[in-house]
C-alpha positions, 0 to 999 in steps of 0.5 A: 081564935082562928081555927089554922091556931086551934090545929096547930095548938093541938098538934103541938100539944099532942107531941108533948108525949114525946118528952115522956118516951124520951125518959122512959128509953133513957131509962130502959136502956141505962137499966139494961146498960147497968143489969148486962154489967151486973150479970153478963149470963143473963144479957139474952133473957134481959135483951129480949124483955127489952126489946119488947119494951122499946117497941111498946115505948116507941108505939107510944110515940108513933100513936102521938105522931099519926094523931099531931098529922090527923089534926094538921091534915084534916078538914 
């Protein structure tokens, strides 16, 4: 296997956690939707703890992104 192959096998598979940050805010953001509808009063406690777990979630696919770009761009 050619090493320009390796890499690029790495990078993609590096990416596959893409798919499961896609899920986990699908899922955040539906459960917000659905918790604001069922009580309206608590939409400032339940925005803020989301927001909060939308940064960790998204850390997740900026860590994924910087490693795919590591192993495409280095030596």
């Amino acid at each position: 296997m050619d090493a320009s192959a390796a890499k690029l096998i790495g990078a993609g598979i590096s990416v596959i956690a893409l798919f499961g940050v896609g899920l986990g805010l699908g899922n955040l953001f539906s459960s917000l939707v659905k918790s604001i509808a069922r009580n309206p009063s608590a939409k400032n406690d339940l925005v803020s703890t989301s927001m909060l777990c939308f940064a960790l979630i998204e850390s997740i696919a900026l860590l994924a992104f910087v490693v795919a770009m590591i192993i495409l761009f280095t030596a």
